[in-house]
Residue, then its C-alpha position, 0 to 999 in steps of 0.5 A: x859700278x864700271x872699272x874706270x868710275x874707281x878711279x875717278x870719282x869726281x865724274x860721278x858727282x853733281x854739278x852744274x855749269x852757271x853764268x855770272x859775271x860774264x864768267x861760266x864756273x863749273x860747281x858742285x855742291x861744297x866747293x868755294x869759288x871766287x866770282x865778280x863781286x856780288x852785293x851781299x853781305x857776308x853770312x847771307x845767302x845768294x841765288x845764281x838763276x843762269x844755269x847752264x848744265x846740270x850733271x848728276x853722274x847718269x843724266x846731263x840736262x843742258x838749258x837752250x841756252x838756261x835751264x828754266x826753273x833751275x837755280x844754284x844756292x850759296x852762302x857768301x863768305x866774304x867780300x875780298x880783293x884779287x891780287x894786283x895787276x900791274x900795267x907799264x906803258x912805255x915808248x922806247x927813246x920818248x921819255x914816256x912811261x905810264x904805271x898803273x895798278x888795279x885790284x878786281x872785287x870778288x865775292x867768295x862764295x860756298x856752293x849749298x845746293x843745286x836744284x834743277x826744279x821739276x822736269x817736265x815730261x815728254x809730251x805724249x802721242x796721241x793715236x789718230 
């Protein structure tokens, strides 16, 4: 183990860059994120197949632009609400203002797994 890596375990774990939403996360297994509402029930499990990248701490494995066969489990928590957002439109001296809220859906999910599937080895040289 190197010097530096002591004091930064975090660089040393596994994690994986995915697309959902329109969004890109960053997750390693246990974290929990909130992502662009999903629909499944809570208790059950999703599937996100648009992996990105994929770090164990010694190899980084970058997809062009996804990694084929690789795939992110996790197990949904719960269906909740962002906070709300607040929007005022307003014209100095014309009388004119406009308020209007709105609330994103989100999914909370629990990082499970992560699996890149199987590599697939260099093609080899052959002498001619």
């Amino acid at each position: 183990m190197e010097f530096w890596a002591a004091f930064h375990p975090q660089t040393l774990m596994a994690y994986a860059i995915i697309k959902t939403g329109g969004r890109q996360f960053r997750v390693a297994e246990g974290d929990t994120i909130d992502v662009d509402l999903v629909d499944i029930d809570p208790g059950k499990t999703a599937t996100f197949a648009d992996v990105l990248m994929f770090a164990d701490g010694k190899d980084v494995t970058h997809g062009n632009p996804l990694i084929s066969g690789a795939k992110v489990t996790a197990e949904v928590l719960e269906q909740r609400k962002d906070k709300k957002v607040i929007a005022f439109k307003y014209k100095r001296r014309k009388g004119y203002h406009r308020t209007v809220g709105h609330r994103r859906k989100l999914t909370r999910v629990k990082i499970k797994n992560i699996s890149v599937g199987a590599k697939k080895a260099a093609p080899k040289k052959t002498d001619e």
